[in-house]
C-alpha positions as CSV (number, residue, x, y, z in Angstrom):
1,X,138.5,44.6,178.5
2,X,139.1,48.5,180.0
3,X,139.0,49.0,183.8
4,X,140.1,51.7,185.9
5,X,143.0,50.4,187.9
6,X,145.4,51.8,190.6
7,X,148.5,51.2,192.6
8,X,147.4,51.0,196.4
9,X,148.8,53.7,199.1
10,X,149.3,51.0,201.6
11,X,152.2,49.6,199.4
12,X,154.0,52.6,200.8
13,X,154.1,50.7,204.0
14,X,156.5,48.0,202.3
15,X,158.4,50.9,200.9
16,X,156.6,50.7,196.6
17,X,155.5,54.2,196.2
18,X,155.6,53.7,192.5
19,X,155.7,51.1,189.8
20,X,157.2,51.2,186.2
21,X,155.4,51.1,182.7
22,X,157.1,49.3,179.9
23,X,157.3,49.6,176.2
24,X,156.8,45.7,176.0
25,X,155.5,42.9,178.5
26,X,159.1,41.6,179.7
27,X,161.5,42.5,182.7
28,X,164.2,44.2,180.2
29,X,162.1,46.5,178.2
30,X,162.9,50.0,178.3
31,X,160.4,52.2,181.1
32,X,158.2,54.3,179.2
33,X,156.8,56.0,182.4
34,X,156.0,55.5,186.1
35,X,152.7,54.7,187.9
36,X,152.6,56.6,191.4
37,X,151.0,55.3,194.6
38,X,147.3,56.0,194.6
39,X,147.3,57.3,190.7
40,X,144.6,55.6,188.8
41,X,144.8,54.0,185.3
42,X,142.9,52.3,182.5
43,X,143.6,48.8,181.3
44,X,142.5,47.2,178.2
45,X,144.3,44.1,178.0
46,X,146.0,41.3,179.8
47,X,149.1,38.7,179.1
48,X,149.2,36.5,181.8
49,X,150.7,39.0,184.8
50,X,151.3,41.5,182.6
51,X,148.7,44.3,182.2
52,X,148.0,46.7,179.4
53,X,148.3,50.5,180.6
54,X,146.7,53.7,179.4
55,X,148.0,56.3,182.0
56,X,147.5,59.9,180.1
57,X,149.6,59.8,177.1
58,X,152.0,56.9,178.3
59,X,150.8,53.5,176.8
60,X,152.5,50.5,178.1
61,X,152.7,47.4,179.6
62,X,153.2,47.1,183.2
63,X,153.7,43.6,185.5
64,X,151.0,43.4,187.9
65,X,152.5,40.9,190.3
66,X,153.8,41.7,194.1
67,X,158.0,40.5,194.4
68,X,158.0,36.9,195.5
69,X,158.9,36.9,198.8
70,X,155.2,38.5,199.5
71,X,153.0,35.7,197.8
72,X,150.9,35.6,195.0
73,X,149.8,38.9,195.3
74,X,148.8,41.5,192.8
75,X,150.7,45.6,193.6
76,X,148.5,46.6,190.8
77,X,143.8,46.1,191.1
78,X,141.4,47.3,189.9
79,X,139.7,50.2,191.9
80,X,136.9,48.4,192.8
81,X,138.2,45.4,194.9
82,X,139.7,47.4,198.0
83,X,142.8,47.0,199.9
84,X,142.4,44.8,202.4
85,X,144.6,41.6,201.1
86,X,147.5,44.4,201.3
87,X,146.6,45.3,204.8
88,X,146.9,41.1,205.3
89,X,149.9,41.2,203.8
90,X,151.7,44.1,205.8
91,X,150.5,42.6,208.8
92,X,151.8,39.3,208.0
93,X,155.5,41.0,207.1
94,X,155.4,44.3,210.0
95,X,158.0,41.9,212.3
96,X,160.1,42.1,209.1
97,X,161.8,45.8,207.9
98,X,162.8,46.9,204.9
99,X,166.2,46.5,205.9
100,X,165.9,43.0,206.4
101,X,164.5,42.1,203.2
102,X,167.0,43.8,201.3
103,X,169.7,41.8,203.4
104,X,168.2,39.0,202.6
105,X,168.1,39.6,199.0
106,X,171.8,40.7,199.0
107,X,172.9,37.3,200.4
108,X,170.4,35.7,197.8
109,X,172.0,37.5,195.2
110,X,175.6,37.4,196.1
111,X,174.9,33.3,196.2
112,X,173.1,33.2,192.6
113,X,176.4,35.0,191.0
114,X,178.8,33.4,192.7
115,X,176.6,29.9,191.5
116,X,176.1,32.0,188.2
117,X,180.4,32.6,187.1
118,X,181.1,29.5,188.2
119,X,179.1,27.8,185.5
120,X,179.7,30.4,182.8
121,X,183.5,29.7,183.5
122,X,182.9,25.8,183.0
123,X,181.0,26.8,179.8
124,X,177.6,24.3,181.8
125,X,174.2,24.1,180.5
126,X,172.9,24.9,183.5
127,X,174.2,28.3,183.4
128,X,171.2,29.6,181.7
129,X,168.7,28.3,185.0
130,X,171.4,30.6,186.8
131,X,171.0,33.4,185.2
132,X,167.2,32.8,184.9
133,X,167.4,32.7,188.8
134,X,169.5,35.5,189.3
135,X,167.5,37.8,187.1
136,X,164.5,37.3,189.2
137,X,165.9,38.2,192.1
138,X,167.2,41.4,190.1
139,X,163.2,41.6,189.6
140,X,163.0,41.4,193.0
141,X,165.2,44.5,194.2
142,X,163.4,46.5,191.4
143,X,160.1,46.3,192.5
144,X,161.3,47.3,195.8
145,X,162.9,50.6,193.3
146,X,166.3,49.6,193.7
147,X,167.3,49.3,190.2
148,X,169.9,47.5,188.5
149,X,172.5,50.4,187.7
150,X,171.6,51.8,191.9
151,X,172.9,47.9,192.9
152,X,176.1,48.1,191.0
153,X,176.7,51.6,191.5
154,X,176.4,50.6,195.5
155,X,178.6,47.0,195.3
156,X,181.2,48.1,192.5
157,X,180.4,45.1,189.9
158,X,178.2,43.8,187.4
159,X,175.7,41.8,188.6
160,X,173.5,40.7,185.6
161,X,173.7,37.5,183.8
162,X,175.8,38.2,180.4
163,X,173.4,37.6,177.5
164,X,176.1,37.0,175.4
165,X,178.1,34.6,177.3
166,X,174.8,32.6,178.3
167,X,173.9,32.7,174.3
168,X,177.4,31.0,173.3
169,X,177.0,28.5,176.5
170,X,173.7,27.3,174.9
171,X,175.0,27.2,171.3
172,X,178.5,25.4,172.7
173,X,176.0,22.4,174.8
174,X,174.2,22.4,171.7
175,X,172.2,18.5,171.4
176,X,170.6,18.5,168.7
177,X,172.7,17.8,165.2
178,X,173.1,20.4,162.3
179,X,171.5,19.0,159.2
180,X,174.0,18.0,156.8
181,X,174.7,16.7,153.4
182,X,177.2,15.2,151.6
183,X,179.8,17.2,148.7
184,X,180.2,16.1,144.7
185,X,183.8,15.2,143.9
186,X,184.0,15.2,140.1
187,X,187.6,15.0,139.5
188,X,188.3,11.9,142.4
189,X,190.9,14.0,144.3
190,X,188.9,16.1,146.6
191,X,188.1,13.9,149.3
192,X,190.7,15.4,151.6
193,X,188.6,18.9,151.7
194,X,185.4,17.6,152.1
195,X,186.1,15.4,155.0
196,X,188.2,18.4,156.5
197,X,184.9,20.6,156.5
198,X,182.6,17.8,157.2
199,X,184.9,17.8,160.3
200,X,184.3,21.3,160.9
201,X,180.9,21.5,160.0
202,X,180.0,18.9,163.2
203,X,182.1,20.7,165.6
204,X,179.6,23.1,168.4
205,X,183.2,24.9,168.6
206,X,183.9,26.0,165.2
207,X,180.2,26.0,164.5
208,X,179.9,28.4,167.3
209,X,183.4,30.0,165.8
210,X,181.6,30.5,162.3
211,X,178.4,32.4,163.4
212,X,179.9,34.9,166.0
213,X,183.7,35.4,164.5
214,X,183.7,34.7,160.5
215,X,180.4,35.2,159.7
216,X,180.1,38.7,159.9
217,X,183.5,39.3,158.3
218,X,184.2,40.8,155.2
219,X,186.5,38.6,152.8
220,X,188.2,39.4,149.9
221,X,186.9,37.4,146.4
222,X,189.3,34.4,145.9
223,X,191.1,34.0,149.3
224,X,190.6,30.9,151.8
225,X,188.4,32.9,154.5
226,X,185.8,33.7,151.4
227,X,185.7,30.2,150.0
228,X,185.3,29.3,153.7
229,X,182.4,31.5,153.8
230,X,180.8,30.5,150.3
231,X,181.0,26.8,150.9
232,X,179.2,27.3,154.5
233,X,176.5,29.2,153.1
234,X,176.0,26.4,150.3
235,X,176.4,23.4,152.7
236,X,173.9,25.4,154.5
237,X,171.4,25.7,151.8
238,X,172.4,21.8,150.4
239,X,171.2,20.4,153.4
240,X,167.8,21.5,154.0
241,X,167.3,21.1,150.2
242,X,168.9,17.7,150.3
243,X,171.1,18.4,146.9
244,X,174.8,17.8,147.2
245,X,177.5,20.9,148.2
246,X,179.7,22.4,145.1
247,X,183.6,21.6,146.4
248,X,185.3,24.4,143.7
249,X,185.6,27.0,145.8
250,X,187.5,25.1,148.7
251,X,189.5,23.5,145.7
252,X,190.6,26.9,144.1
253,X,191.7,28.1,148.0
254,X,193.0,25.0,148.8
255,X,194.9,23.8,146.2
256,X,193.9,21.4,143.7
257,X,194.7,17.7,143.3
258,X,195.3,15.6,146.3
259,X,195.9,16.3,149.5
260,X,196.0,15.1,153.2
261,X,193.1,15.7,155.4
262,X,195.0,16.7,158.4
263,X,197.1,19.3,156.5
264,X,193.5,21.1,154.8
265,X,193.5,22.6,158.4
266,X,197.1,23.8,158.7
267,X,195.6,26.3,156.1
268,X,194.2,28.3,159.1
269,X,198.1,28.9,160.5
270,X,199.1,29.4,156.7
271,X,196.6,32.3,155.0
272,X,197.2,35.5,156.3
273,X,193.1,36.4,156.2
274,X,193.1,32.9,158.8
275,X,195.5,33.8,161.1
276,X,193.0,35.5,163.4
277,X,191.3,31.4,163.7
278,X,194.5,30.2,164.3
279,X,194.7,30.5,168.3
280,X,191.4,27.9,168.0
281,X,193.3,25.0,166.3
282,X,196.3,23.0,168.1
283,X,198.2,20.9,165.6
284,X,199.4,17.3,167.3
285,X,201.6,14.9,165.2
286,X,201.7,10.7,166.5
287,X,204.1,9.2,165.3
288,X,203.7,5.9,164.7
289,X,205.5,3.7,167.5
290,X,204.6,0.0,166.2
291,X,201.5,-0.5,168.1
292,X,197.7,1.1,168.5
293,X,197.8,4.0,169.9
294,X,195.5,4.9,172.7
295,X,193.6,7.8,174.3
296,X,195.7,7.9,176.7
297,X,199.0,8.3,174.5
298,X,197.9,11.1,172.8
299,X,196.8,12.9,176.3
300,X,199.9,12.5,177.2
301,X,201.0,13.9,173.9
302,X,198.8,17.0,174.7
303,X,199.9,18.0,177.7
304,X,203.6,17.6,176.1
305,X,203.2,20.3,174.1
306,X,200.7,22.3,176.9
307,X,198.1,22.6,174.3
308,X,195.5,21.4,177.1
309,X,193.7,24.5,177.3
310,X,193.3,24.8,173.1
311,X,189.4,24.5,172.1
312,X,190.1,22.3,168.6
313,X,192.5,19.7,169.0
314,X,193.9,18.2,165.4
315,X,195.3,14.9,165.6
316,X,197.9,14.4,162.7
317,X,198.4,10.5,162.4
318,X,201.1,9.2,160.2
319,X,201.3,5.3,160.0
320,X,202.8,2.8,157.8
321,X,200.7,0.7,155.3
322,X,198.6,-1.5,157.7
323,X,196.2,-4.6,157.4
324,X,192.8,-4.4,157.5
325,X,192.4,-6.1,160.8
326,X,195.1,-3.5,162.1
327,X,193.0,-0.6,160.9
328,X,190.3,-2.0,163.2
329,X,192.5,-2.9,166.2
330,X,193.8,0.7,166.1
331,X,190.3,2.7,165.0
332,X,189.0,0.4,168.4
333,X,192.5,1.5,170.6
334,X,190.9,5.2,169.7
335,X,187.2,4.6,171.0
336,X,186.0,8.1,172.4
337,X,185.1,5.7,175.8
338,X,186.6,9.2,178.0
339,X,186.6,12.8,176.8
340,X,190.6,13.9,176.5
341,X,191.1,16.2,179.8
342,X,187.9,18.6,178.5
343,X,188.2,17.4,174.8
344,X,186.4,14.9,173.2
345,X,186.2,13.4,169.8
346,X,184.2,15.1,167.4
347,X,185.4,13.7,164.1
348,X,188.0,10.7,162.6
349,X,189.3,11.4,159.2
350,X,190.0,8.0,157.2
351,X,192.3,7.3,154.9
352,X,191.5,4.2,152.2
353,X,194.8,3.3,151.4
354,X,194.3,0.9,148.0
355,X,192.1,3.7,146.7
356,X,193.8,6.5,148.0
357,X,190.8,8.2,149.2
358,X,189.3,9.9,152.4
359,X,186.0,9.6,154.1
360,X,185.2,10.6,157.3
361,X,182.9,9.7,160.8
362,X,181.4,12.6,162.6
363,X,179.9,12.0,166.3
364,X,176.2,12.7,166.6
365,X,175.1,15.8,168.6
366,X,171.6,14.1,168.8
367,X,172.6,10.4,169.8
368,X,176.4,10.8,171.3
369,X,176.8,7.0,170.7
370,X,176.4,7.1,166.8
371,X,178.8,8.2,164.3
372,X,177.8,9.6,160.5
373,X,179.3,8.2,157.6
374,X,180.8,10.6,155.0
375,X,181.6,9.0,152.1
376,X,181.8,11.8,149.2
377,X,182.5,8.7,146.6
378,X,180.1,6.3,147.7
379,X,180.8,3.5,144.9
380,X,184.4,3.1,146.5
381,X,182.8,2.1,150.2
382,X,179.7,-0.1,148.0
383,X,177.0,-0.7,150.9
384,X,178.6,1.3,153.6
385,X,175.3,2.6,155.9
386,X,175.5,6.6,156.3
387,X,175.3,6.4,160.5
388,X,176.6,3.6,162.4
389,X,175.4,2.9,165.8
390,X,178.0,2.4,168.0
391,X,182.0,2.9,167.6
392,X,182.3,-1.0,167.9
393,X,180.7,-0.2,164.6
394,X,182.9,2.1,163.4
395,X,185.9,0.0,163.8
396,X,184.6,-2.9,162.2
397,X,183.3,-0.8,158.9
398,X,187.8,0.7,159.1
399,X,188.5,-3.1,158.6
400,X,186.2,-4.3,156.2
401,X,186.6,-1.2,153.6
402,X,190.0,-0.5,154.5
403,X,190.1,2.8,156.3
404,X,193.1,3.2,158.4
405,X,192.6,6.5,161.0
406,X,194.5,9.2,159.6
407,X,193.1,12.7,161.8
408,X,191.2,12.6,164.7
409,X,189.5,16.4,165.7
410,X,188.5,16.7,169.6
411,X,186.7,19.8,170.5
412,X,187.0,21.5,173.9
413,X,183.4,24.0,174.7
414,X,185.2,25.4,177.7
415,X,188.4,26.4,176.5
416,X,186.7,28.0,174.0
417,X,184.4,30.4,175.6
418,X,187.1,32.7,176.9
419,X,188.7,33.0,173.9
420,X,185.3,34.0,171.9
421,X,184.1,36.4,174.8
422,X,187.9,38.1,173.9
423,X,187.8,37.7,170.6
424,X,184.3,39.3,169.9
425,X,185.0,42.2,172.0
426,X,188.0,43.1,170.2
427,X,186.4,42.7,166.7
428,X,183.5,45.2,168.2
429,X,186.2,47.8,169.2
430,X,188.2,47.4,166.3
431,X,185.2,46.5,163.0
432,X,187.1,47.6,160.9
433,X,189.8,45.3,161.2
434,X,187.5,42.4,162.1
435,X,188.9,39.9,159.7
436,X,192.5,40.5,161.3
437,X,191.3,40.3,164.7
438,X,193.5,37.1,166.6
439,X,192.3,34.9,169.2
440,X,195.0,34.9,171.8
């Protein structure tokens, strides 16, 4: 394909006098050079409304379409077709200035960001249609040669949807469930650490904590944040190879021997190369009052210590030596029926008191309803199924193998959006102190 193309003088009637040529066929591609209004042009290919340029010695990509509010019409034609559809459509739009149109796009534009924040604050999938909206009407005012930096300069804010924030919104809503697999435990005492990360591992928030805070940190050989770091990247690899994860290096950070489930995470309060996790995790202790407790008892617990707004919520239950059939009264008294004020239940930690072992359920991003099984000594639960169905499930499998709820681990996406938006911005102005950068 190679035809001589051109922008049309009567576009100067809607106020286009010149349209931009890209380095690549999208809206946020940097402008390579400008097309003027009667200033012809080859083209040699096509991606949907997206032309390939040749003007001189610019080569580009430029979008052929007219802004919205004018139809489906095409700014940029070939030569040979004539100009009379433009004519049409100045015609159809001469009772209607320039003035008008950008007044119209203003209030369009004031409405999509106010619709925009409010979702980005409640951490809402639907914030990326927003910001898919309100970047086409940024289209809009462009094509019209009002460009992005000339709107903000002229209304004294930022207008454009946050990339980043709408890129942590998505991975926070995520619905589909990370791959997982299940750890080796070959001295019988490690249960408590492998159900702690399993916990982790199934949590959007920490998962979401992991890629954009610890990640990119550089730890120090032999302290928690590096075994943190190993063990991720070998979970990682363990579960799309199907092979069990190594527990050593969370062993020789975390202590070795037993160990209680809920206390593996006080580690991020403890280690010094932690701390900067720390404001992420709010440590809750229920003490045992002689019945089941409920959701609603430990909301109330929550908002006695103000820890509402905290995006990982760590549950710390300490109970006498109960019955089986009491293990399944209370796992049922803590069915995830309502989230927790924002929060909701991402992970129960179990404690097999005859055996003195942990395992642990983890809720389903794919299926909310079902719960995973992690069991990282299966011969001690014989038969248990890895996923159970429904947490009438769940309560029944706490009776029959005798796992009495020990940490529960609610996650909060919206409390925790803030606090990453802060938290990366400091660790870009500060790099070199990343790995003592604090969420608060």
């Amino acid at each position: 394909m190679e035809e001589v193309w051109y922008l049309p003088p009567e576009l100067e009637l809607e106020g286009i006098d010149s349209w931009n040529i890209r380095q690549e066929p999208r809206r946020d591609s940097p402008v390579l050079g400008v097309i003027h209004s009667n200033e012809h042009f080859r083209v040699t290919d096509r991606q949907g409304d997206w032309i390939r340029v040749q003007l001189q010695d610019v080569s580009g990509w430029s979008h052929c379409k007219m802004p919205s509010f004018y139809g489906d019409l095409e700014a940029l034609r070939p030569v040979s077709t004539g100009s009379a559809p433009f004519r049409t459509a100045a015609l159809r739009r001469s009772r209607e200035s320039k003035e008008q149109t950008l007044q119209k796009l203003l209030k369009t534009l004031h409405a999509q960001r106010e619709k925009y924040e409010a979702l980005q604050r409640s951490a809402s999938p639907e914030v990326v249609r927003a910001a898919m909206e309100l970047q086409r009407t940024l289209d809009n005012f462009e094509m019209l040669g009002i460009s992005l930096d000339q709107l903000q300069a002229e209304l004294g804010k930022d207008l454009g949807p946050d990339e980043e924030s709408v890129r942590l919104v998505v991975e926070l809503n995520r619905t589909a469930s990370y791959s997982h697999s299940d750890f080796v435990n070959p001295q019988a005492e490690s249960c408590w650490l492998s159900t702690f990360f399993q916990s982790l591992w199934h949590s959007r928030v920490f998962h979401t904590a992991f890629e954009n805070l610890v990640k990119p940190v550089t730890a120090k050989d032999g302290t928690p944040l590096k075994a943190l770091q190993k063990t991720w990247r070998m979970y990682e690899q363990a579960s799309t190879s199907k092979t069990l994860v190594p527990v050593g290096e969370l062993v020789a950070a975390w202590g070795e021997g037993y160990g209680d489930c809920s206390e593996a995470f006080g580690k991020f309060h403890q280690a010094s190369d932690l701390q900067f996790l720390s404001d992420l995790f709010a440590f809750v202790p229920v003490p045992w009052t002689g019945s089941a407790t409920s959701t609603g008892q430990l909301h109330e617990l929550v908002e006695q210590l103000g820890v509402q707004s905290c995006p990982l919520l760590v549950f710390d239950l300490t109970f006498p030596e109960l019955e089986r059939s009491s293990m399944q009264t209370l796992a049922w008294a803590l069915r995830p029926d309502t989230d927790l004020g924002g929060a909701r239940l991402v992970a129960m930690g179990c404690y097999m008191e005859d055996i003195r072992h942990y395992v642990v359920f983890c809720r389903s991003l794919s299926n909310p309803a079902e719960w995973l099984f992690f069991n990282d000594l299966p011969s001690l639960a014989a038969g248990a199924p890895g996923r159970f169905a429904q947490w009438l499930d769940v309560s029944r499998a706490c009776g029959r193998y005798g796992a009495c709820p020990r940490m529960l681990l609610f996650e909060n996406a919206q409390a925790s959006l803030s606090l990453f938006q802060k938290a990366k911005q400091q660790s870009e102005e500060v790099p070199h102190r990343g790995n003592e950068c604090k969420i608060s």
